[in-house]
C-alpha positions in Angstrom: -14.3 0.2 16.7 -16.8 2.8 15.7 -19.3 4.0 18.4 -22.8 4.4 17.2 -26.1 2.9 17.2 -26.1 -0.6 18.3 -27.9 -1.7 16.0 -25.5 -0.7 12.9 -22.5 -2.3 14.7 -23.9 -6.1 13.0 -24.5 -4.3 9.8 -21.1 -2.2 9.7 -19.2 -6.2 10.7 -20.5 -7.3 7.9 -19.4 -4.9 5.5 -16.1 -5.3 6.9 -16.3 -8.7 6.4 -17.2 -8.2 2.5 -14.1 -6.0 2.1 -11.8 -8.4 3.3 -13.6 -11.1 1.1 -13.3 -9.0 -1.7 -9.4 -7.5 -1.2 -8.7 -11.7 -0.8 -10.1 -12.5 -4.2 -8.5 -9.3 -6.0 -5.4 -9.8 -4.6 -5.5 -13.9 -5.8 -6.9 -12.5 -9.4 -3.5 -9.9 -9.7 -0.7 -12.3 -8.5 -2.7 -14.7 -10.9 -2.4 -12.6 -13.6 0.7 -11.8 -12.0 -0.3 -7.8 -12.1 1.4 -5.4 -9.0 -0.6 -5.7 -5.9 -1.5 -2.3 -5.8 -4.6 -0.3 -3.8 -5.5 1.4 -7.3 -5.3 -2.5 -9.1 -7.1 -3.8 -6.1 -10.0 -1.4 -6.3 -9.8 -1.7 -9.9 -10.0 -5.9 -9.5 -12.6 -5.0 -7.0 -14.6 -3.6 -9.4 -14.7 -5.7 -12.3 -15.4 -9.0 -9.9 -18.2 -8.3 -7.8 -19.2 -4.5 -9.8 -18.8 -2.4 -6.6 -16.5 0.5 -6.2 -13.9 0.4 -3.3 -11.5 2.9 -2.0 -8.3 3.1 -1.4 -9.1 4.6 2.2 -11.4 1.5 2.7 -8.3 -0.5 2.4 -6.6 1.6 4.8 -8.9 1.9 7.3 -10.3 -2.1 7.3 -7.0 -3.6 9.5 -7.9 -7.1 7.7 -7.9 -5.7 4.1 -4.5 -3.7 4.5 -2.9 -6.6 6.1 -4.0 -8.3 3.1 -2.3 -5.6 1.1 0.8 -5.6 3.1 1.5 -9.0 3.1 1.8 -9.3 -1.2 2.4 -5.8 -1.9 5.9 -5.1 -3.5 8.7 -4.5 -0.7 9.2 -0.4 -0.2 12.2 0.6 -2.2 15.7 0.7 0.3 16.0 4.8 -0.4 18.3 6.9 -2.9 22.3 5.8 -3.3 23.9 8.7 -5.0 27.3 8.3 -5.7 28.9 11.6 -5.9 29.4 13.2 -2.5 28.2 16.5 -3.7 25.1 15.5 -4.9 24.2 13.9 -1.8 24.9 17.1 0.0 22.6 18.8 -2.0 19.9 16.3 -1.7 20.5 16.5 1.9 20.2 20.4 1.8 16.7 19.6 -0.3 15.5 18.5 3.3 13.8 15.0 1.6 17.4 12.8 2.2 15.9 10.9 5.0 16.0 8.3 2.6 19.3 8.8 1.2 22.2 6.2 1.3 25.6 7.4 0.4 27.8 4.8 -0.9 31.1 4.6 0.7 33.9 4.7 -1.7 32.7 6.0 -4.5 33.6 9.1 -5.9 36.3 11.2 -4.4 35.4 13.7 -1.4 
């Protein structure tokens, strides 16, 4: 929780409490409309129902909001198959195949 003047921390609660109303309602509009649940479509729902901007940070950093997010968010993608050997040797020389899934079997070694 954020340290400061005591007499913010009501004020500061409360805000926190509008983003999470607000995520809850943007997130019901997109699945409605059946739209990606996305931060940018969120702050972008945001927006047009109650005519207040929100970040994508806000999402981040409000625990209740991007629990709201996680939980009807598109599932992250598994990672790369590749199926030639020496292509995934070269993706794994690019240093970025921490992701990379090779698939057994498929093209000759």
């Amino acid at each position: 929780m954020k340290r400061g003047p005591v007499w913010l921390q009501t004020r500061w609660e409360r805000r926190k409490q509008e983003t999470v109303s607000r995520v809850t309602a943007a997130v019901e509009i997109l699945r409605q409309q059946a739209r990606e649940v996305a931060f940018s479509n969120i702050c972008v729902a945001v927006k047009e129902l109650y005519g207040v901007s929100i970040s994508s940070n806000t999402l981040k950093r409000n625990e209740s909001a991007y629990q709201i997010y996680l939980a009807h968010r598109k599932p992250p993608k598994k990672g790369i198959e590749l199926d030639f050997p020496i292509l995934s040797d070269i993706y794994l020389m690019s240093g970025t195949g921490s992701e990379l899934q090779h698939v057994p079997g498929s093209a000759a070694a």
